[in-house]
VOKEMAR-193003 format. One record per residue (C-alpha): residue in three letters; x, y, z. Coordinates in steps of 0.1 Angstrom, whole numbers. Example, Ala and Ser with C-alpha at 12.3 -4.5 7.8 and 13.67 -1.06 7.14 Angstrom:
// residues 2
site resn: ALA | X: 123 | Y: -45 | Z: 78
site resn: SER | X: 137 | Y: -11 | Z: 71
This chain:
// residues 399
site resn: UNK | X: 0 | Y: 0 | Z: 0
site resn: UNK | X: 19 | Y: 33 | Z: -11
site resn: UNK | X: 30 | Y: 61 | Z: 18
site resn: UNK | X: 1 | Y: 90 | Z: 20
site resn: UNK | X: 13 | Y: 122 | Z: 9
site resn: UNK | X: 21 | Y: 144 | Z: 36
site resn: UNK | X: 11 | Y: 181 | Z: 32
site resn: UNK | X: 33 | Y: 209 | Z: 33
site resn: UNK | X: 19 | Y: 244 | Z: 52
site resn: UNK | X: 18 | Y: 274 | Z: 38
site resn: UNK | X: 49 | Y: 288 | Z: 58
site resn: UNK | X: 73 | Y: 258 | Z: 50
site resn: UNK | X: 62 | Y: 262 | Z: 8
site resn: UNK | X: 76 | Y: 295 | Z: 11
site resn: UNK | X: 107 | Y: 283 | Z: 33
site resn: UNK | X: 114 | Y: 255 | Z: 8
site resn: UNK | X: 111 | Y: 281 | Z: -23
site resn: UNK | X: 135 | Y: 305 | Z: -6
site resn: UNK | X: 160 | Y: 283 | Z: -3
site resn: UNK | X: 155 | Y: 272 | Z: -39
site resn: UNK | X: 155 | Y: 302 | Z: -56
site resn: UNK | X: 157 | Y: 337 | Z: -35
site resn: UNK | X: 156 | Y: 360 | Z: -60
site resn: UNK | X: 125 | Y: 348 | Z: -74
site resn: UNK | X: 112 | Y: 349 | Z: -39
site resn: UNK | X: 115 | Y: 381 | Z: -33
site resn: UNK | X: 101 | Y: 390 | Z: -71
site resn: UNK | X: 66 | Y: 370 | Z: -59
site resn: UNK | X: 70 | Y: 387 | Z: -25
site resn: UNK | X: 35 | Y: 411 | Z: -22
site resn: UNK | X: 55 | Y: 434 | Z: -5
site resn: UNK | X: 76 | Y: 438 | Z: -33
site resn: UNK | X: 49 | Y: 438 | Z: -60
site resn: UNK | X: 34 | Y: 463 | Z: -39
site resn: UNK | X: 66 | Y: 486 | Z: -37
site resn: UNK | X: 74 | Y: 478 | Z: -83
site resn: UNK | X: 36 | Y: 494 | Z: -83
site resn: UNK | X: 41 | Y: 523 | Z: -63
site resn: UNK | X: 74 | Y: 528 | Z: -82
site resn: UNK | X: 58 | Y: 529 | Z: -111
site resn: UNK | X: 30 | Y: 548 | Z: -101
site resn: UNK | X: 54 | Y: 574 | Z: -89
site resn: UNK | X: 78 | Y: 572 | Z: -118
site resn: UNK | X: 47 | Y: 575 | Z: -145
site resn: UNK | X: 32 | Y: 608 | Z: -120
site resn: UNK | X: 66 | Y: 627 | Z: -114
site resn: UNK | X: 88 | Y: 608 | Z: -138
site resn: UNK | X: 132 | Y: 614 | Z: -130
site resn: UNK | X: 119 | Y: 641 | Z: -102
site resn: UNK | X: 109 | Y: 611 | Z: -83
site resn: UNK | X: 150 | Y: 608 | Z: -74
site resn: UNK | X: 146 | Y: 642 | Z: -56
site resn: UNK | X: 116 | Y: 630 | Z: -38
site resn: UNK | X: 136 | Y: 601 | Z: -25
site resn: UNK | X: 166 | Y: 621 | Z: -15
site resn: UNK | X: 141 | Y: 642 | Z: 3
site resn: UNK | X: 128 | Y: 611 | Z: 21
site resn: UNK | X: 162 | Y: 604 | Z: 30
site resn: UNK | X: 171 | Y: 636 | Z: 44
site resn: UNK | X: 136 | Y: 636 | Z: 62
site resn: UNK | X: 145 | Y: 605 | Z: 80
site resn: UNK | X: 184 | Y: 616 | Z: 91
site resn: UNK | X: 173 | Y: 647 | Z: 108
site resn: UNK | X: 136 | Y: 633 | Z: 124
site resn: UNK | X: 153 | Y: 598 | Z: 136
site resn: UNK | X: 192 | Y: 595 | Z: 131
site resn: UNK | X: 209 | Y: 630 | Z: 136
site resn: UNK | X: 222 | Y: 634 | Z: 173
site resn: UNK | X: 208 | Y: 670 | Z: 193
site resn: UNK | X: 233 | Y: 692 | Z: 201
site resn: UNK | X: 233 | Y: 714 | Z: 227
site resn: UNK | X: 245 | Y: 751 | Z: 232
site resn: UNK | X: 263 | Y: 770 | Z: 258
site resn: UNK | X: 269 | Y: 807 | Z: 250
site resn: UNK | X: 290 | Y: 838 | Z: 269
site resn: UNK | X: 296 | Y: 873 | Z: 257
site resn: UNK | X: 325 | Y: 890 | Z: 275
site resn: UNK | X: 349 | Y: 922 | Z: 266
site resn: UNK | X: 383 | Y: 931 | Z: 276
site resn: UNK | X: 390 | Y: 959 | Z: 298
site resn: UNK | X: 417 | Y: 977 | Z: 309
site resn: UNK | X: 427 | Y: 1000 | Z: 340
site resn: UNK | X: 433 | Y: 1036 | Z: 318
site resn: UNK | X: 407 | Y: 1026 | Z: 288
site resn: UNK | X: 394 | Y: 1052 | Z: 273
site resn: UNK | X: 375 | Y: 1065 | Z: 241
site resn: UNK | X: 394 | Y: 1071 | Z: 209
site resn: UNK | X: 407 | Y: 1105 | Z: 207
site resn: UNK | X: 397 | Y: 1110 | Z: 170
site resn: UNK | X: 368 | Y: 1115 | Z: 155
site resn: UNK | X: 346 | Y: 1117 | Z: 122
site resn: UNK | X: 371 | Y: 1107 | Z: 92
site resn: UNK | X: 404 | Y: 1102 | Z: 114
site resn: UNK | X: 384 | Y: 1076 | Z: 135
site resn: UNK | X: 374 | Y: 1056 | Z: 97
site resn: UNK | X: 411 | Y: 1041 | Z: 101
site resn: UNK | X: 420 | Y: 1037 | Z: 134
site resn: UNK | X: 418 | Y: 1006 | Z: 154
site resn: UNK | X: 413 | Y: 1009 | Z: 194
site resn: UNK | X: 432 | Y: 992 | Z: 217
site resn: UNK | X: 400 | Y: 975 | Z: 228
site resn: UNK | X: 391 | Y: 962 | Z: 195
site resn: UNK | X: 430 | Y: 949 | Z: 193
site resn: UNK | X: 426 | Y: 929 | Z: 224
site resn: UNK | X: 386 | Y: 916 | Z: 213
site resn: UNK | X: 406 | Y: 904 | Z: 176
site resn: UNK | X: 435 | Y: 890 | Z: 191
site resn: UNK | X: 412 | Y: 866 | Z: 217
site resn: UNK | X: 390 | Y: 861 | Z: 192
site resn: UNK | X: 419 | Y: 842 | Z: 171
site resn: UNK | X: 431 | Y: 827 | Z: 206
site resn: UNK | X: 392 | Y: 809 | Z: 212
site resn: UNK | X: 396 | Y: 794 | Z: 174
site resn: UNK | X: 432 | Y: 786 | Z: 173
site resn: UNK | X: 446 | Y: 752 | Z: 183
site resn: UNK | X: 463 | Y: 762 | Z: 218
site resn: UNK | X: 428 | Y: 762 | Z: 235
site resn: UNK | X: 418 | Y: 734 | Z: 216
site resn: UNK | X: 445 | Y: 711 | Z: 228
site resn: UNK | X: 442 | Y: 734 | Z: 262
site resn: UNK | X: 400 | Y: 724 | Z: 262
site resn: UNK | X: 407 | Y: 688 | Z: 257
site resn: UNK | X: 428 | Y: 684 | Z: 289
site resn: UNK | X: 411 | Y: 701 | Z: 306
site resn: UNK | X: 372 | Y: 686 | Z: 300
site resn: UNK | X: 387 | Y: 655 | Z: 274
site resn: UNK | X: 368 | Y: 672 | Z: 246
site resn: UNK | X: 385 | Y: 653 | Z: 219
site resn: UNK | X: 364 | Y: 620 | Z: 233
site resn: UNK | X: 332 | Y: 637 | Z: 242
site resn: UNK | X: 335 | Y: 644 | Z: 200
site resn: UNK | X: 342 | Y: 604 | Z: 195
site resn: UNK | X: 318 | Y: 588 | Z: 216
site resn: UNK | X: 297 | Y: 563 | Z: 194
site resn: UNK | X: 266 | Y: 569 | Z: 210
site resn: UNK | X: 260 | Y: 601 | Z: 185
site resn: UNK | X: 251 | Y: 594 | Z: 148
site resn: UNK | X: 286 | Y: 589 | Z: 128
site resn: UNK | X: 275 | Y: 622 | Z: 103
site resn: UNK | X: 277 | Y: 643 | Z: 133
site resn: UNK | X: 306 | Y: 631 | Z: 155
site resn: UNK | X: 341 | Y: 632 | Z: 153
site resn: UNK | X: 358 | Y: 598 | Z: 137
site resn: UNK | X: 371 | Y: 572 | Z: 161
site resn: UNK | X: 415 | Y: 582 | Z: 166
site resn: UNK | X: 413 | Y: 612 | Z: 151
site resn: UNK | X: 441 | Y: 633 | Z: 147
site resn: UNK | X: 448 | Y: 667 | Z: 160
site resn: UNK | X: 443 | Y: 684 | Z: 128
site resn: UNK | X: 414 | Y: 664 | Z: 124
site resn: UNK | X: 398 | Y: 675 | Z: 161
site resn: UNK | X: 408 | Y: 710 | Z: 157
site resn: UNK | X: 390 | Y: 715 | Z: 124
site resn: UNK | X: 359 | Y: 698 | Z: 137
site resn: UNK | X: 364 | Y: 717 | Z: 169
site resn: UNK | X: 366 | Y: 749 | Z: 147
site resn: UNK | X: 329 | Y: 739 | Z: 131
site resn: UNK | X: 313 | Y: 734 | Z: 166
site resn: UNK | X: 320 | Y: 765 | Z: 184
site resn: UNK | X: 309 | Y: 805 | Z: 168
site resn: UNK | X: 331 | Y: 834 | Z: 180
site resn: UNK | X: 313 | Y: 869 | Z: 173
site resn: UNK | X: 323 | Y: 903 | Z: 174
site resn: UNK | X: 306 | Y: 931 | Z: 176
site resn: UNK | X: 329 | Y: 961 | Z: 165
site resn: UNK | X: 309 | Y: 992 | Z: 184
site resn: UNK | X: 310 | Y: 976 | Z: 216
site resn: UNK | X: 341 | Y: 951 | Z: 212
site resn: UNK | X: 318 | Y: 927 | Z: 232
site resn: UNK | X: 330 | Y: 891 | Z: 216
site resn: UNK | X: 300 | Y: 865 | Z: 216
site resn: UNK | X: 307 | Y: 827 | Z: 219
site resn: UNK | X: 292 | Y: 796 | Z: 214
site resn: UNK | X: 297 | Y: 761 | Z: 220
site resn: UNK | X: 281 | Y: 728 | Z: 206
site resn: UNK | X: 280 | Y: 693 | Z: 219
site resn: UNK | X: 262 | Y: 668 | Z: 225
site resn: UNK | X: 250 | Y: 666 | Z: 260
site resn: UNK | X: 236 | Y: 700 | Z: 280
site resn: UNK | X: 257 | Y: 700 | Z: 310
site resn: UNK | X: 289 | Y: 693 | Z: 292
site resn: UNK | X: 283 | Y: 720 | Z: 269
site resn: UNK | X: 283 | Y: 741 | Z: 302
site resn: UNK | X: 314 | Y: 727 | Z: 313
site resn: UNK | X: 332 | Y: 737 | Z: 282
site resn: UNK | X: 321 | Y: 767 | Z: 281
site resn: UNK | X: 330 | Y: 774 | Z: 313
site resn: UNK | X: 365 | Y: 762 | Z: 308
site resn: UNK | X: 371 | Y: 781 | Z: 273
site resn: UNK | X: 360 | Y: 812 | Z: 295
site resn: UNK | X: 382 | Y: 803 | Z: 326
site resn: UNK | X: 410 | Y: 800 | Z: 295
site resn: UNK | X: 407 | Y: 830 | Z: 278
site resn: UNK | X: 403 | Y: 850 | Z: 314
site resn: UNK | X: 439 | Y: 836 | Z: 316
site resn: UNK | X: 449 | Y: 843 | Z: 284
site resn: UNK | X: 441 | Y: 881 | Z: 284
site resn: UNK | X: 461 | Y: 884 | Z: 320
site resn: UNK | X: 491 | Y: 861 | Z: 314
site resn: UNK | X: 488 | Y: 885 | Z: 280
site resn: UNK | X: 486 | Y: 922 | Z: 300
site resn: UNK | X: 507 | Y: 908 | Z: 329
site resn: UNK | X: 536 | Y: 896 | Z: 307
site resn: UNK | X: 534 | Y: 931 | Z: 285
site resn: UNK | X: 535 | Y: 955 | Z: 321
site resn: UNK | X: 565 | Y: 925 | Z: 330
site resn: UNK | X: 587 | Y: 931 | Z: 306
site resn: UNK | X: 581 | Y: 974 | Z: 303
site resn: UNK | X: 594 | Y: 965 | Z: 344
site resn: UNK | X: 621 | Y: 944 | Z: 338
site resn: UNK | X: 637 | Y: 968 | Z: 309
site resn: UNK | X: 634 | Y: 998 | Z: 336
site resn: UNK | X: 649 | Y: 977 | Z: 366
site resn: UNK | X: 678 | Y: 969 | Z: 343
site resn: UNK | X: 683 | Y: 1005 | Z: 335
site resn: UNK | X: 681 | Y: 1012 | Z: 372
site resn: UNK | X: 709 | Y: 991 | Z: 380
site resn: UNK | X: 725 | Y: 998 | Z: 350
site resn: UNK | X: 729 | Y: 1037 | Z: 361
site resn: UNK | X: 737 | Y: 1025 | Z: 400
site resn: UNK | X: 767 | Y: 1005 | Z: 389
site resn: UNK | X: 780 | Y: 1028 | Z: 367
site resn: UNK | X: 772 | Y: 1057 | Z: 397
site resn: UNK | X: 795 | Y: 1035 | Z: 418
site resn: UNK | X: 817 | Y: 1027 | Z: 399
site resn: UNK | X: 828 | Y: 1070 | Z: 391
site resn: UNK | X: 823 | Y: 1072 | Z: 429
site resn: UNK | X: 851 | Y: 1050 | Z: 436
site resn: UNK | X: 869 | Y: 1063 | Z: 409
site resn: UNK | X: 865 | Y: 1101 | Z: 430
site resn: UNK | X: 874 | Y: 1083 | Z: 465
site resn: UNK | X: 909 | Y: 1066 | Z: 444
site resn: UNK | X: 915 | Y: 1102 | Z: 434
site resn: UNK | X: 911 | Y: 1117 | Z: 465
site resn: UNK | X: 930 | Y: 1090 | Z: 482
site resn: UNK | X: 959 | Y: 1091 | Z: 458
site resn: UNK | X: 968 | Y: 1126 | Z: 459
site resn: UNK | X: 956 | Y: 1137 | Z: 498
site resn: UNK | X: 933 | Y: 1160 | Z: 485
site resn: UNK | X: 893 | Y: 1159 | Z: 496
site resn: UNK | X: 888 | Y: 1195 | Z: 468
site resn: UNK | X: 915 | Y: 1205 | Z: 446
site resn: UNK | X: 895 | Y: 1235 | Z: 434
site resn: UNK | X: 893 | Y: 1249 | Z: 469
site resn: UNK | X: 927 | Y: 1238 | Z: 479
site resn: UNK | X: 941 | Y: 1261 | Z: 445
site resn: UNK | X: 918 | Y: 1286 | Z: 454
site resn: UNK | X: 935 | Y: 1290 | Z: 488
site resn: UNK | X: 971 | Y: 1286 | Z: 469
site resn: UNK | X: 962 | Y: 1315 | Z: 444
site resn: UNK | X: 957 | Y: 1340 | Z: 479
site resn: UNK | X: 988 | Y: 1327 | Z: 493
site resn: UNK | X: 1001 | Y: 1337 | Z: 462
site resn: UNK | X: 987 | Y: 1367 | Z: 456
site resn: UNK | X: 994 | Y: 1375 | Z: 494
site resn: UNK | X: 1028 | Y: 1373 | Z: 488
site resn: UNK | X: 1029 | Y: 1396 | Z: 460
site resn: UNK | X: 1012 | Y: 1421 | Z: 478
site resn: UNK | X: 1037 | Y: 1419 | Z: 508
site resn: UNK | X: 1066 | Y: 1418 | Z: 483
site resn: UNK | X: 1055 | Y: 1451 | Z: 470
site resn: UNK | X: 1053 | Y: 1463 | Z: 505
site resn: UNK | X: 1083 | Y: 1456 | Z: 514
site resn: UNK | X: 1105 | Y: 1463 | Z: 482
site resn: UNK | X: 1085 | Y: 1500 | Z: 490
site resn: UNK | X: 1098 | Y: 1498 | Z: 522
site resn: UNK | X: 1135 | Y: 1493 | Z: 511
site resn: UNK | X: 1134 | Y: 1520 | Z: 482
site resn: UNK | X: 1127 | Y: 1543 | Z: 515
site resn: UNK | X: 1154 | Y: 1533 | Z: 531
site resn: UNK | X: 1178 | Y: 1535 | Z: 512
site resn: UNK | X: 1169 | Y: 1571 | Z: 504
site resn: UNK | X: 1183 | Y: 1579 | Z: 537
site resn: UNK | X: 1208 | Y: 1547 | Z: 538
site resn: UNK | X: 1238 | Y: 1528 | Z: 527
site resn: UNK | X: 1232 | Y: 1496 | Z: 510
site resn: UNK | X: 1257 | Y: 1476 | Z: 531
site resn: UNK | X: 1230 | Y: 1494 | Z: 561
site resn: UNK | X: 1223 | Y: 1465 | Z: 585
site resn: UNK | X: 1181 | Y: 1477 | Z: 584
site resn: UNK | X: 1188 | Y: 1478 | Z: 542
site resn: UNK | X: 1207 | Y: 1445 | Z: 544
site resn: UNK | X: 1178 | Y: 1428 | Z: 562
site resn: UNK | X: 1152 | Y: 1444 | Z: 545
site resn: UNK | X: 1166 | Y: 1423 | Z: 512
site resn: UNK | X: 1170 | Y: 1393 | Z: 534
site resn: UNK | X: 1130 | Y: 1395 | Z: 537
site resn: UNK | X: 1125 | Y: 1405 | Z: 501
site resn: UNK | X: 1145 | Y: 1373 | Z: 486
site resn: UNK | X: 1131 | Y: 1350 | Z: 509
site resn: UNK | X: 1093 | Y: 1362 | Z: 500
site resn: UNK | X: 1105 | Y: 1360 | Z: 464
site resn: UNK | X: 1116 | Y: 1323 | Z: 468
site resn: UNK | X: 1083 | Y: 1316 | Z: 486
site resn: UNK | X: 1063 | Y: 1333 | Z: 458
site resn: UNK | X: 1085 | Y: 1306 | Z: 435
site resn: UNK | X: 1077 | Y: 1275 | Z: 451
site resn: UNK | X: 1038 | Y: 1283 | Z: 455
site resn: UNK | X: 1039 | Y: 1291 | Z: 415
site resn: UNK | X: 1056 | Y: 1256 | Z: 409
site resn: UNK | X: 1028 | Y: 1241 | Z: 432
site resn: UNK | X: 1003 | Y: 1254 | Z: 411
site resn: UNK | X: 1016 | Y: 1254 | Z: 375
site resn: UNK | X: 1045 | Y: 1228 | Z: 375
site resn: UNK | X: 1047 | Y: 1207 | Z: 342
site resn: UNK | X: 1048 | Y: 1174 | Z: 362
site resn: UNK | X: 1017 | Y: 1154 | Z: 373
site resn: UNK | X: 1015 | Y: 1170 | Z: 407
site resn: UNK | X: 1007 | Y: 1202 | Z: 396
site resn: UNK | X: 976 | Y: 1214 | Z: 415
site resn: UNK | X: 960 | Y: 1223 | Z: 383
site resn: UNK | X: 960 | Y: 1197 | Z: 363
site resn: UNK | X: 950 | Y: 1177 | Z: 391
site resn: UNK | X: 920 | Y: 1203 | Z: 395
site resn: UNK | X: 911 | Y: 1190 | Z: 359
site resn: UNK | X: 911 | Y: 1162 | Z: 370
site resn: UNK | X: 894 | Y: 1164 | Z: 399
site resn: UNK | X: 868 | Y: 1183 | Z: 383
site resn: UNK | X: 864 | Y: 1155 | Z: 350
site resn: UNK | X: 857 | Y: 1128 | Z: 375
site resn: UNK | X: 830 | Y: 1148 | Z: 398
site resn: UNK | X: 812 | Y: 1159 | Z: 364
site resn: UNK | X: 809 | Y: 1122 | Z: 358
site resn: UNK | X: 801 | Y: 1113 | Z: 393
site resn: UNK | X: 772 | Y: 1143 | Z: 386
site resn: UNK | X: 760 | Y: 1133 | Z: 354
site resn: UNK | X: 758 | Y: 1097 | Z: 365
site resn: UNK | X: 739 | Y: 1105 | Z: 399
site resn: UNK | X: 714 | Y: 1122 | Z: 376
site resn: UNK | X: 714 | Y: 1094 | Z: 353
site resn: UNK | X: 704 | Y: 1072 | Z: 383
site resn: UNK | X: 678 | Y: 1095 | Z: 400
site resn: UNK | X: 659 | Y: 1095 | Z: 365
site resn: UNK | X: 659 | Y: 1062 | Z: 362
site resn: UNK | X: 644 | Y: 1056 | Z: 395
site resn: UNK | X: 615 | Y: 1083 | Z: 384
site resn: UNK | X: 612 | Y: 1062 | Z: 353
site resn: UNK | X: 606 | Y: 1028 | Z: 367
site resn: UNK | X: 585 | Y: 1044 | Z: 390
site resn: UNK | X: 562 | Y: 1059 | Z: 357
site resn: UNK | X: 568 | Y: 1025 | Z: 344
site resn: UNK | X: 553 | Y: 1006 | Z: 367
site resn: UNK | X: 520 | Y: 1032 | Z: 375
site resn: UNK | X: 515 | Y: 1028 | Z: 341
site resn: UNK | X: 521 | Y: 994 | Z: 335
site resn: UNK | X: 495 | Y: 989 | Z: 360
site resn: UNK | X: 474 | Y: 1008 | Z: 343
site resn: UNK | X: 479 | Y: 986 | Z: 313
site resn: UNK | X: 468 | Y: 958 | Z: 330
site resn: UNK | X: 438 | Y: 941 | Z: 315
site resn: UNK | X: 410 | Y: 919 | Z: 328
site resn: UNK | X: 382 | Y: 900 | Z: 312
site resn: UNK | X: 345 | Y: 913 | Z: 320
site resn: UNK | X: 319 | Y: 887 | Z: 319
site resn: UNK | X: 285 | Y: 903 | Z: 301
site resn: UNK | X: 267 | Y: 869 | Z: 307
site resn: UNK | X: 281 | Y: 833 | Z: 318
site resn: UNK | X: 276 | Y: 804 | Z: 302
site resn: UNK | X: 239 | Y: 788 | Z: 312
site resn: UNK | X: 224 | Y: 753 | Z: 307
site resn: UNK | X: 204 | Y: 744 | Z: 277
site resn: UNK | X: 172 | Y: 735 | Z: 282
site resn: UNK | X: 170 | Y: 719 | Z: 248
site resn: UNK | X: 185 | Y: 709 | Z: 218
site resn: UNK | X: 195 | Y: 741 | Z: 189
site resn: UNK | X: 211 | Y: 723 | Z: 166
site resn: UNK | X: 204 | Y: 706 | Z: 137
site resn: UNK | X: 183 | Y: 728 | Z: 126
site resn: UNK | X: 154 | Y: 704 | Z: 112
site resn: UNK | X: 135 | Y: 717 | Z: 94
site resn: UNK | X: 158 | Y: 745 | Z: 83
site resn: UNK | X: 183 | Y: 721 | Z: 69
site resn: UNK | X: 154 | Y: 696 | Z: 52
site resn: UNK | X: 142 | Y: 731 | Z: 32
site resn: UNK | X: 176 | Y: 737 | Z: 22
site resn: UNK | X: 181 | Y: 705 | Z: 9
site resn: UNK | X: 154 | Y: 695 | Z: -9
site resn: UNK | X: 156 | Y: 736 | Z: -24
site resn: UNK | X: 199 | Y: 723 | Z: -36
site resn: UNK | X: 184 | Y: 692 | Z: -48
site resn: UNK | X: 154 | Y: 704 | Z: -70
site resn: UNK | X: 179 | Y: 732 | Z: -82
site resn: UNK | X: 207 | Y: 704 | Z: -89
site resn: UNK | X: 177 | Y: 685 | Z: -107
site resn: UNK | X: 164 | Y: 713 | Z: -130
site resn: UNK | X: 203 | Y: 722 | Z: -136
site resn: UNK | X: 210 | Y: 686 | Z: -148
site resn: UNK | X: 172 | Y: 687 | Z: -169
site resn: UNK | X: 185 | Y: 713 | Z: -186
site resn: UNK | X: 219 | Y: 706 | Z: -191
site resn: UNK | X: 202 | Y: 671 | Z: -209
site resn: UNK | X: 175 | Y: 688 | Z: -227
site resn: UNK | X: 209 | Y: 713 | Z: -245
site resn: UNK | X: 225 | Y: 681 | Z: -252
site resn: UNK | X: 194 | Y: 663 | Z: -269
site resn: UNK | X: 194 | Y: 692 | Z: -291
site resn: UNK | X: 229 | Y: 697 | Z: -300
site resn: UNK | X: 222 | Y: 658 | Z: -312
site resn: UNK | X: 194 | Y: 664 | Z: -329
């Protein structure tokens, strides 16, 4: 008696008929036959447009369900210093000048994009890993081992630096992907460029300081230095004023003269009335030759050729205290200066005033949704009728 023919269910037909033939499956499939006829529906109704559609479609269901939020953390802040004050031109002299404000807002501006505070933000809030965390949606996050150049460029794209040119108030903003970590950086780039601006003031009024302190001892050396060079003078030829010391020669001297006259007077009257071989006459020359010899000597003293003459020594003398004169006043301006130095590099110094501190996001800014599914689908119908046309002028060239 032959076997009975046992019957296959619905479900194991179509098992058995996939593993025969697949492809042919999935032709018979209802869900594909459905899918052909709405392709075909579409194609007949909007013809090659149907492509943008689909794009569309596409771009629709990145932003609604794949594209991570990102949240912002925004500051505005200014830099200020002790003596700022308004520009002192006006009306077409102001058209080219540049404040010293503005200066300071351009040059943190290019500090908060340049790489330093990149590198500086990743150690101190490991933003580099934050970026590379695979929980976000690949289009939007940084790739996995990155490379600096590659973090600080995508680093670059996720923060906004604004300035506004009548105030000199710069605006930032910071993007990631979680609320209270875009605090946190923000809060960090803003504790970074506070430090920035005074390691930049500080380092400025520092070095004005240091150039001034160096002049000061500078002039104090060299001060000393002609002051011992006065005491070796001094010492060396037993003299504390050479000037005085001649002026008190040049009366000697000219005392002497004066009681040489006196007494050569004195002899011409005696001898009107006296012998020259007269004892009074013969003393009276005694006192005459001796002043005359004494008159001699004090002359060499002052005007000898030799190095001991008390004039040149007076020159001297006199060289070396116009030195130690000049260089005392070269030492008591420098003290005035580093004084003016340093009240003015105080005034120089500059700080960072916070208009508004960073606050947490209570949702998501970025993508922009809708925004960004408008301005595709616009770029896409525009690259479609661009590439109709571009067809349609080489159909007719053909023709």
């Amino acid at each position: 008696m032959p076997n009975p023919v046992k019957e296959i269910g619905p479900v194991a037909r179509k098992v058995n008929k996939l593993k025969r033939d697949p492809r042919q499956f999935v032709l018979d499939s209802k869900a594909y036959i459905k899918a052909q006829k709405t392709a075909d529906f579409a194609w007949a109704k909007f013809g090659s447009f149907v492509f943008v559609l689909a794009a569309s479609l596409l771009v629709i269901f990145y932003y609604s369900v794949i594209a991570s939020p990102r949240y912002v953390s925004e500051t505005q802040f200014m830099v200020k210093q002790a003596n700022s004050a308004e520009s002192p031109f006006s009306g077409l002299a102001a058209i080219g000048s540049i404040s010293g404000g503005m200066r300071d807002a351009l040059v943190l501006k290019k500090y908060i994009e340049s790489r330093e505070i990149a590198v500086a933000l990743n150690e101190a809030v490991s933003l580099k890993a934050h970026f590379e965390r695979e929980d976000f949606d690949v289009i939007s996050r940084l790739s996995k081992n990155s490379t600096i150049e590659e973090y600080v460029d995508f680093y670059q794209s996720q923060i906004r630096v604004l300035h506004d040119e009548l105030s000199d108030v710069l605006y930032v903003e910071i993007q990631t992907f979680d609320a209270n970590y875009s605090l946190q950086v923000a809060k960090a780039l803003l504790n970074l460029s506070e430090a920035f601006i005074n390691e930049l003031g500080a380092k400025m009024a520092q070095e004005q300081v240091d150039y001034a302190q160096k002049e000061v001892t500078r002039s104090y050396n060299e001060l000393k230095k002609i002051q011992n060079e006065l005491v070796d003078f001094q010492d060396k030829f037993k003299l504390y004023n050479p000037e005085q010391q001649g002026g008190a020669l040049v009366g000697a001297i000219n005392e002497l003269e004066s009681e040489i006259i006196r007494q050569q007077t004195e002899l011409k009257s005696l001898l009107a009335f006296m012998r020259d071989d007269a004892p009074e006459v013969k003393a009276k020359k005694i006192r005459i030759n001796s002043l005359e010899r004494q008159l001699e000597e004090e002359k060499n003293r002052l005007t000898n050729q030799d190095q001991q003459s008390l004039n040149k020594i007076n020159v001297d003398f006199q060289e070396i205290k116009l030195n130690a004169e000049l260089a005392s006043d070269l030492y008591k301006t420098s003290l005035v200066g580093l004084e003016t130095v340093r009240a003015e590099a105080y005034r120089k110094l500059k700080h960072l005033l916070v208009i508004e501190h960073p606050a947490l996001a209570e949702e998501d800014r970025y993508p922009r949704r809708i925004y960004n599914v408008i301005t595709w689908f616009v770029c896409l119908v525009l690259v479609y009728l661009v590439g109709r046309l571009v067809l349609a002028i080489i159909k007719e060239h053909k023709d």
